[in-house]
N, C-alpha and C positions, 0 to 999 in steps of 0.2 A: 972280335975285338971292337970292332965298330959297332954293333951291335952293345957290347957292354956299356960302352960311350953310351950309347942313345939310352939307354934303361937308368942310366945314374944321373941323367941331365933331365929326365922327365920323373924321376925321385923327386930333384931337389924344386922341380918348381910344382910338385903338389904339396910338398913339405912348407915350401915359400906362400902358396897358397890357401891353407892350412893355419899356419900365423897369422896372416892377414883378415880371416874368417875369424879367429877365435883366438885374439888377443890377449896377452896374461898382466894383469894390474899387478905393478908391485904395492904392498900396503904394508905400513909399520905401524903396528900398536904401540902405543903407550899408556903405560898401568898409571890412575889416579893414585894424587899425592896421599901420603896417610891423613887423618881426620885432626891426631892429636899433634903433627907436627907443631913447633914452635918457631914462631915466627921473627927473623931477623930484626932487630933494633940497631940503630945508629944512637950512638951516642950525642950528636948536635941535634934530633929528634925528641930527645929526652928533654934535654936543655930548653928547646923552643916552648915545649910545653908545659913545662913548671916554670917559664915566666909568664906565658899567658895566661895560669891557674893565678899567680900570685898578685900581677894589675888588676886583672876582674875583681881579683877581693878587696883591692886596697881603693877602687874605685867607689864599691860598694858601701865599705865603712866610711870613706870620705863626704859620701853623699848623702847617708844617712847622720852623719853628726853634723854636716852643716843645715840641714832640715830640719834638726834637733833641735839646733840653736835657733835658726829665726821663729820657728813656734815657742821657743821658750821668751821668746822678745817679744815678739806679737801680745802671749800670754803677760807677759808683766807691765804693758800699757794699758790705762786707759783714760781715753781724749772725753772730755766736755766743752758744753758752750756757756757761758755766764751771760746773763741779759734779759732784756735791753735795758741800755740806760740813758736818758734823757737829758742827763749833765753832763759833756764831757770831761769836765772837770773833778767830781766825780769818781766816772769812769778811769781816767788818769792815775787816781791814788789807791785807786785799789790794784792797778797793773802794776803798781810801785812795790805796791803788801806784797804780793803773791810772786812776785818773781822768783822768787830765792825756794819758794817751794815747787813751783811746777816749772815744762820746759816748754818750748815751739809756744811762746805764747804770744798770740798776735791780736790785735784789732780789728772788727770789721764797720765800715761805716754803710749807714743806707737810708734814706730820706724817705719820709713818710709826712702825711697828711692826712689830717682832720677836719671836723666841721667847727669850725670856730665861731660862727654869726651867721643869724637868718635875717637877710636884709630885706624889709619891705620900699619897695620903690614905684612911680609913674614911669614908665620907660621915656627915655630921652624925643626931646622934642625935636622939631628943626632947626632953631636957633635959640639964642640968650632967649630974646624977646618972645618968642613963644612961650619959653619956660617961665619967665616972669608971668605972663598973663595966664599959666596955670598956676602960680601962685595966688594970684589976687582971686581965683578961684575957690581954691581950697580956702583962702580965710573969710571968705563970702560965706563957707560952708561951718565957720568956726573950727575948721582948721589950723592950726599954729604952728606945733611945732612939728617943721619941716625945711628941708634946706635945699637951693637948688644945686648942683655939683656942678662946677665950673670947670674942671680937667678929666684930664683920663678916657680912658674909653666909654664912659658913661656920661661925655659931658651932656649938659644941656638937659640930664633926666632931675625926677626930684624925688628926694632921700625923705622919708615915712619913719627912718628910725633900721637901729640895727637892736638885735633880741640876741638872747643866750639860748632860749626856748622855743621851740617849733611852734608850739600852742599858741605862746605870746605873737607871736606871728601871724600867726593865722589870724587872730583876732583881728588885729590892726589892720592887716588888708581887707577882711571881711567888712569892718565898719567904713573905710575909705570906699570901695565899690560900694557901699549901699549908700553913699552918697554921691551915687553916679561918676566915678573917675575911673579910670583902667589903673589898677594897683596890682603888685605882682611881688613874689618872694625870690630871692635869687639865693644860696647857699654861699657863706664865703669860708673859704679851708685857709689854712693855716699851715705851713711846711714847717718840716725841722727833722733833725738828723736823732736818731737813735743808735746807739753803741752798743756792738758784742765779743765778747771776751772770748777765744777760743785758746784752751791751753792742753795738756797731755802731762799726766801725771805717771811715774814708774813706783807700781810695788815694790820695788823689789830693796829702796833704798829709803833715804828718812822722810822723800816725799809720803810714801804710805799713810803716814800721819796725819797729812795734810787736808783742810776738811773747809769746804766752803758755804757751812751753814751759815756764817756766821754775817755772811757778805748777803743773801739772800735775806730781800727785802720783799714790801710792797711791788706787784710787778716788774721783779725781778727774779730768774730762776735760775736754776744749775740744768741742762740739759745732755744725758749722754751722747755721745754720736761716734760715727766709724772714726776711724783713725787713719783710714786710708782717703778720707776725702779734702 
């Protein structure tokens, strides 16, 4: 009997030993889903998406007619300059004409200068009294008409005459140095303002009509320009 014992208790631990050597994995397969299954939808899934089908479009067409419209705006302007004009007086009545035909119409002012007089002159002396004693000079010389200038930043020099003409100039200095004096030309400008008429005319209304040959003069023109400046 004891013996039996012994023979079933060294069974179980080569049995026990046995397991422990060559362990068994349990494994469960799982068969892939079929190919054509159809797939679950939510109904607020459906919903989300036929509104963000419907903004996307409604954004689209909103953006394309409002680009519509400012090219069509853009398209039915166009801006010119009218000028210059040297009277603003002038200038005045015709901004008065044209109002009622064009729009944005504004004035620009800008000052400009010319050659108005080629002055022949002695440049300025030290005092009065020198300047006199270059007169009695010059008429020594049969010199006459000449003046000495008593203000300004030129006083004390002496005036040979003013010309329209570069030529005539020249001459006059030319003959005063060859009667031995320092003569010299000096250019004198003349300021004044000039005026320009900028307006923006629209096709699309009775301006179209509207026509500004009639205002264009001697050195005055119609000039197109951006619309944007």
């Amino acid at each position: 009997m004891r013996i039996l014992l012994v023979f079933i208790i060294i069974l179980n631990l080569l049995y026990a030993g046995w397991e422990i050597l060559n362990p068994v994995k349990n494994r469960v397969s799982i068969s892939p889903m079929p190919a054509n299954l159809k797939r679950l939808e939510l109904l607020n899934e459906n919903k989300i998406e036929l509104l963000k089908a419907v903004a996307v479009s409604s954004h689209g067409v909103k953006g394309a007619s409002e680009e519509g419209s400012e090219l069509g705006n853009s398209a039915s302007k166009t801006c010119y300059t009218l000028g210059p004009f040297k009277d603003e007086s002038i200038m005045q009545q015709l901004r008065e004409s044209i109002a009622e035909y064009v729009t944005e119409l504004s004035v620009r002012k800008r000052q400009q200068s010319i050659k108005h007089r080629y002055w022949v002159f002695v440049p300025k002396l030290a005092d009065k009294k020198q300047a006199k004693l270059m007169g009695k000079k010059l008429r020594q010389k049969q010199v006459s008409d000449f003046y000495i200038v008593l203000s300004g930043d030129e006083k004390n020099s002496i005036s040979l005459g003013h010309f329209r003409e570069p030529a005539h100039a020249n001459r006059r200095m030319k003959k005063i140095i060859g009667l031995g004096f320092n003569a010299k030309i000096k250019v004198i400008y003349r300021e004044y303002d000039i005026y320009w008429l900028d307006y923006q005319v629209d096709l699309r209304g009775a301006q179209a009509a509207f026509s500004a040959d009639e205002y264009v003069s001697d050195g005055v023109s119609q000039l197109e320009r951006d619309c944007t400046s």
